[in-house]
N, C-alpha and C positions, 0 to 999 in steps of 0.2 A: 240609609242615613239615620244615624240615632244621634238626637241632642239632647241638653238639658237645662231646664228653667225653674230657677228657685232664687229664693228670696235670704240663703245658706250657703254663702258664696264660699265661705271659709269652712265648709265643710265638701266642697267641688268636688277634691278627689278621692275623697271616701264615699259620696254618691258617686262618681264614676266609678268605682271599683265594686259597688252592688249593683250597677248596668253591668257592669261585666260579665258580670254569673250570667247573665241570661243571653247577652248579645256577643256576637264574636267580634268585636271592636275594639280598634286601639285607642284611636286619638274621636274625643265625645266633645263636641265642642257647647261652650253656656250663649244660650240665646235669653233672648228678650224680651221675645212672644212665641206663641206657642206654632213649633215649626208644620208648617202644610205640606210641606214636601214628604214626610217620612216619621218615625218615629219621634214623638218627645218625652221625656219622663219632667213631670211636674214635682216640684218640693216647696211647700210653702210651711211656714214653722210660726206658732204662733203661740204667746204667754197670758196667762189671766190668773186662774188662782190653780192652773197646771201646763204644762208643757203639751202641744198639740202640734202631728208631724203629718201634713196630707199630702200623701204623692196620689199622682193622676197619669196615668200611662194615655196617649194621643195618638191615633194612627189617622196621616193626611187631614188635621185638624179636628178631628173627631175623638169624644173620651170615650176610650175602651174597657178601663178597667180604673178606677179608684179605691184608695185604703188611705184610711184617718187614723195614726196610734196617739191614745193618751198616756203621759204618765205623769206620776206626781211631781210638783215644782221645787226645784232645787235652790237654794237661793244663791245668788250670783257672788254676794261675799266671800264664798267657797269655791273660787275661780274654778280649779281643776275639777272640782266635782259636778259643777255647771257646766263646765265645758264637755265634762263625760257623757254626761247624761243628755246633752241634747243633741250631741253628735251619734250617740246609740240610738237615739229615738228616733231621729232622721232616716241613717242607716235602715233600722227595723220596718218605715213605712216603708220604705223604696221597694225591700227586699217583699215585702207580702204584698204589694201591690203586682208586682213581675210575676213572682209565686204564685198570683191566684191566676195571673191572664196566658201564665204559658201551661199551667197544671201540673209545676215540676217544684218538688222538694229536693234542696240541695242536702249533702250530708252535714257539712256545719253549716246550715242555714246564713243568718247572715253575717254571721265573723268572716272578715275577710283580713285582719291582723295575723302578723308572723307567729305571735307566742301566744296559741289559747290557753295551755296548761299557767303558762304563768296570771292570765287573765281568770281561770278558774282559781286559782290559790286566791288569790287576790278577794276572789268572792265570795269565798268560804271566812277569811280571815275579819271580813266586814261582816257579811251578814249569817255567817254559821254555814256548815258544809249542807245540810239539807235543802236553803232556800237558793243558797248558791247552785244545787243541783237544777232545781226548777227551775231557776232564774236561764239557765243555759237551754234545760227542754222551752220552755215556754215563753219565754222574751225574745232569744236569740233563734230558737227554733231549729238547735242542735239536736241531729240524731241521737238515740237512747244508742246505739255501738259509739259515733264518735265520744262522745261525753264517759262511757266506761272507758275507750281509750285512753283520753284524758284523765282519769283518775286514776288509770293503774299507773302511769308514766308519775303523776304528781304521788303516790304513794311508794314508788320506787324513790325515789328522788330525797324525800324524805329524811335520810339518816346522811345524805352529801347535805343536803343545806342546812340540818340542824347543827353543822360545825364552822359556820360561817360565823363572821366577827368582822363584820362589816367596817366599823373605823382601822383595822388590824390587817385585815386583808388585801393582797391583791397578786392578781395573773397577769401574768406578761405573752405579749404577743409579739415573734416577728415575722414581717413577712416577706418573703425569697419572693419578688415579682418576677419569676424567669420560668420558660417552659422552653422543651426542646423541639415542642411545634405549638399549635396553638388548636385547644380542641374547637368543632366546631360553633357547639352549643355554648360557650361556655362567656358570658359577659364580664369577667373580671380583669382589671389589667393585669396584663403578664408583656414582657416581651421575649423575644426568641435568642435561645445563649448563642452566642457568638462563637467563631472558629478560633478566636484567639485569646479569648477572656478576658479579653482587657475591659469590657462594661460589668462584667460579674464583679472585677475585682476591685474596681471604683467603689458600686456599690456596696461592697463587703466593709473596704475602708469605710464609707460613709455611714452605714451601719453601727458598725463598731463603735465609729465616736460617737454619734447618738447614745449607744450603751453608758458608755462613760460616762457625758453631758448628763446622765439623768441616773445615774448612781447615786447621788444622796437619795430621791425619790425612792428607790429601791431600796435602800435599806432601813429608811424612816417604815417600812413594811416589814407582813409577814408572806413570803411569796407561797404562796398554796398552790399556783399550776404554771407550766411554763408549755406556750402550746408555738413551734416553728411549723409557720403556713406556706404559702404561695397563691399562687403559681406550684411552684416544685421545688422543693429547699434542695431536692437529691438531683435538680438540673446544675446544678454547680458542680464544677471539680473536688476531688478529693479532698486537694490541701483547702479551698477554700471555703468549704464545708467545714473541714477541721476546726477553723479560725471562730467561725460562728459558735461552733460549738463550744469549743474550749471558754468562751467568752461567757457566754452564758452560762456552764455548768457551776461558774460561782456564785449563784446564785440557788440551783438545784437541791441545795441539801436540805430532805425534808418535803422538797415538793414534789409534785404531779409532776413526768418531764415526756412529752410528746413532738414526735419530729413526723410529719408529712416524708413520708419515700415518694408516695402520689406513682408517679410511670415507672412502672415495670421496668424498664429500657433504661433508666436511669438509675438502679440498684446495682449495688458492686460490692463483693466483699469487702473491698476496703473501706467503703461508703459505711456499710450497717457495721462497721468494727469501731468505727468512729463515731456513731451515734451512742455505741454499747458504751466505749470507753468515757465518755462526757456524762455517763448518766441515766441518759433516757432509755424509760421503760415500757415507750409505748410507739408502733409507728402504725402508718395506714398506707397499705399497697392497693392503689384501687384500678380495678380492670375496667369498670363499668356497664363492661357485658363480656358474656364469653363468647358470642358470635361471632365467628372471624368474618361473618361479610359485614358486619355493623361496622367495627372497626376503625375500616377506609371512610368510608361515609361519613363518620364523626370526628376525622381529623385525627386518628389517635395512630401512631407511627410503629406501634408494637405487635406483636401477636397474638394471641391468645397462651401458647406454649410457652413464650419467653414471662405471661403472667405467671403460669404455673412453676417455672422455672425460680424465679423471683420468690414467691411464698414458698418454695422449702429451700430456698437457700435461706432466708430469714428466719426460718424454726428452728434452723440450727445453731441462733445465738439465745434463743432462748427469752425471746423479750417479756414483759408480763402482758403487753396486750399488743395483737396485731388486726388491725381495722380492714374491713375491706369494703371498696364504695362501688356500689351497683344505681343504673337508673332504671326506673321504668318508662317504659313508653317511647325510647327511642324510636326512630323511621326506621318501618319494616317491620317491627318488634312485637310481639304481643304477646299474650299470656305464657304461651311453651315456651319461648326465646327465653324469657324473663325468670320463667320457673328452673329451668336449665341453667341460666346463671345463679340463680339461687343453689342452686342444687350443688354446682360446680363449689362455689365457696365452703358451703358447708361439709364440704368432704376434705377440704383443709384445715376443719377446724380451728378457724380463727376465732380472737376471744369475742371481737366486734364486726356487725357486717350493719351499714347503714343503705338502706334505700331508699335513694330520692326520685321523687318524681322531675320529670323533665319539665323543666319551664323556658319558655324561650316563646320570643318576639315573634307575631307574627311576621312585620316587615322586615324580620331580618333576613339576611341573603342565607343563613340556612334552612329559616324556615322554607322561605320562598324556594327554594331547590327541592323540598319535598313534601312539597304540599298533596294532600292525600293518603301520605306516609304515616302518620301519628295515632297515635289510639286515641278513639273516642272517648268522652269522660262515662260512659258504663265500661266500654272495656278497661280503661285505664283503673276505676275503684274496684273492679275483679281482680288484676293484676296486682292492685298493692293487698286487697286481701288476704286474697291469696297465699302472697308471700309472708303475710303477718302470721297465718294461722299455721303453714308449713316452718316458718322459723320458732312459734312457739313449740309445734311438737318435736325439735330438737334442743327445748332448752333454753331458746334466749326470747330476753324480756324486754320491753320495749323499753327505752328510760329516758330518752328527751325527742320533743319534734319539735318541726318549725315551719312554717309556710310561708309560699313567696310568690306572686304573683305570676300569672300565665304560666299559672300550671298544669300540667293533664290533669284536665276532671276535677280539679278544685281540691284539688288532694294534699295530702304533706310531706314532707321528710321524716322519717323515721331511725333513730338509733338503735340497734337491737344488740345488746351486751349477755353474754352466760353472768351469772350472779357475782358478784363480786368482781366483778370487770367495768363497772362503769366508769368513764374519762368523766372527770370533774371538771376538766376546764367548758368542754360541752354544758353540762347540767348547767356551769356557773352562769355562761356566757346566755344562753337561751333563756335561761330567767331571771337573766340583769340582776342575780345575786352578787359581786362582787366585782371591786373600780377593775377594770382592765387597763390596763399601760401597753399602750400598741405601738411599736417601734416600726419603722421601715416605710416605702412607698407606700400609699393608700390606704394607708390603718389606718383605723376609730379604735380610738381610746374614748371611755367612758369610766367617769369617775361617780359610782352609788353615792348619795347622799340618802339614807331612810331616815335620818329627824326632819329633815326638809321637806321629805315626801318629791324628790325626786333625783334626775342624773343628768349632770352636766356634760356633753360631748365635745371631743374633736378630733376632726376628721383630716386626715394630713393630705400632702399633695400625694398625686396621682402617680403622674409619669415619674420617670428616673430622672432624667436632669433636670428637673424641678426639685424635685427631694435631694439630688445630692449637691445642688448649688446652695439651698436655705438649710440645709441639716440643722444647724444652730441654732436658727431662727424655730421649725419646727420643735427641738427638746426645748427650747425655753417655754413656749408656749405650753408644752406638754408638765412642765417642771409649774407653770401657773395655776394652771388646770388642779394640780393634785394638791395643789398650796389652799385653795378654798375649804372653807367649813372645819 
């Protein structure tokens, strides 16, 4: 039993999520007093002429370990900058207090946000690239490897976002919520295409007129990427792919244009003639492993040979970039599995191979079905290693991450592109460079504001007949959204 008791109520789940690093626990609940039954982490935060963050680690009522951080007082008039700064400081006690009582240094110490590179830029751009460097070793208590990872990615990155023009710009997003099965692991909505397509094809209409409903928005822009998601954009039929597409390549000219193929099993030559024909010059066939016993186990209904299949039927239209998505640390899986898939992609030469680490709920009914099965967080930072240092000796570089909670090993996602192959709408999206206009079931649109110093969201409905009974409702909103500032 781990609880937590602090007088930093509005910072709960950002101390929950630096208990995390050390406890294997989902749900941490805020007590009142200091729990007797089992573990407590203490956060008490205190102001005078500086900021002061004491957390106190309790085993069966008893302190085991304490750590005091100061740092200097921000003044509160500077809302966002008060509220950074003593939510970091907080964070930082918790994290060195755990840190000193279990004897374990994490690799990004206590960042436990999605986008550190964008969080390093950030700190270079305020306080100069050198102290921002230290600020990372010595505050945050980021490894000297993570931290040059983060700089070669933010040094790549470079010449994509010196061409941003933030009031000027914007990516468009849609997203296909449809899969031909439903992978295990995987927690996003999707639902399963139908034998007669008659949900696909609602959807599509519904889609479309969204498109339309917010075509002024669109062209009061200048569109730089156009990225079709899922689920599986390539689980739809032919013609009704076509439809999506055709609709959107008026928008295309000039920009980025990427379409998700996602499952093998749902590539078709007349599928990638029709993405060719609209435009886009970039897709992602992802296996996730070449292990054909992983597979079954992960819900994924294809083969390994019909992956193979799949990526050179696709090199024969020639696209300018074809993505391939691998995980680490799947059930069963471990360093050879995962090298073997590495290995596997890069003898197809694709221009992109991204490897995520696996994240997934403990209480989920996958986890729960293989428990035991997972890499540990030492084997899991060998396996992405690994693969980092095998993917650089053929070439590709790493150019955007992101991390996401209950992950193996506290690890990240990594993009790895040969040079002049990086996908922009990636870079864009992972460091909130640029408003995003997200169409379809479950998209977040996000509209940059940088003289405001920040970005307004919204996040659309979930399900399908939720989204296709308000469509209207949602583009107005969205059409509100991009009306501010």
């Amino acid at each position: 039993m781990v609880s937590l008791l602090t007088n930093t109520e509005e910072y709960f789940a950002d101390l929950c999520d630096e208990i995390r690093l050390f406890f294997d626990v989902r749900k941490i609940p805020v007590v009142q007093e200091i729990d007797k039954q089992g573990f407590c982490v203490v956060h008490e935060f205190t102001k005078q002429t500086e900021f002061c963050h004491h957390a106190a680690l309790y085993l069966d009522g008893v302190c085991v370990k304490e750590y005091a951080y100061h740092s200097p007082l921000v003044s509160d008039a500077n809302e966002l900058a008060y509220k950074r700064a003593a939510k970091h400081g907080a964070k930082i006690a918790v994290y060195r207090c755990l840190s000193a009582y279990f004897g374990i240094q994490k690799a990004w110490g206590s960042l436990t946000g999605v986008r550190p590179t964008k969080m390093l830029r950030d700190l270079c751009m305020s306080y100069g690239a050198e102290q921002a460097e230290q600020m990372f070793l010595k505050d945050y208590d980021v490894s000297e490897g993570k931290l040059q990872l983060a700089k070669q990615i933010c040094d790549i990155q470079i010449p994509i976002l010196q061409t941003v023009e933030p009031q000027k710009d914007l990516d468009m997003y849609l997203g296909i919520p449809f899969c031909t099965s439903r992978c295990a692991y995987c927690s996003f909505y999707a639902a399963t295409t139908t034998k007669d397509g008659n949900k696909e094809q609602a959807y599509v209409d519904a889609l479309l007129r969204e498109l339309a409903l917010l075509q002024p928005v669109i062209e009061a822009h200048r569109v730089r990427s156009i990225y079709i998601g899922g689920g599986t954009p390539t689980a739809l039929n032919a013609e009704q792919l076509y439809r999506v597409l055709k609709a959107v390549s008026a928008y295309a000219a000039g920009a980025e244009f990427t379409v998700e193929a996602g499952r093998p099993d749902t590539i078709t030559q007349e599928k990638l003639a029709a993405i060719q024909e609209a435009g886009a010059q970039r897709i992602s066939i992802n296996p996730q492993t070449t292990c054909a016993r992983t597979l079954p186990i992960i819900g994924r209904k294809h083969s390994v040979e019909s992956f193979f299949e799949a990526a050179e039927l696709a090199k024969k239209f020639n696209f300018e970039a074809i993505n391939m998505d691998l995980i680490a640390g799947l059930p069963g899986e471990g360093e050879k599995e995962l090298m073997q898939s590495v290995r596997d992609c890069v003898r197809l030469q694709p221009e992109n191979i991204t490897v995520h680490s696996l994240a997934i709920k403990k209480g989920s009914k996958f986890g729960m079905e293989n428990v035991g099965q997972f890499a540990g967080a030492e084997e899991a930072e060998r396996m992405v290693e690994r693969a980092r240092m095998y993917l650089a000796e053929q070439g590709y570089q790493p150019y955007y991450m992101y991390r996401q909670k209950y992950m193996a090993g506290n690890m990240e996602n990594i993009g790895y592109a040969r040079p002049g192959k990086v996908c922009i709408y990636n870079v864009d999206i992972m460091e909130e460079a640029v408003s995003i206009l997200a169409l379809g079931a479950g998209s977040a649109s996000k509209r940059v504001l940088p003289a405001q110093g920040k970005i307004e969201r919204f996040i659309g409905l979930k399900d399908i007949p939720s989204y296709l009974a308000r469509v209207e409702e949602m583009a107005a909103k969205k059409a509100v959204l991009f009306a501010q500032g």
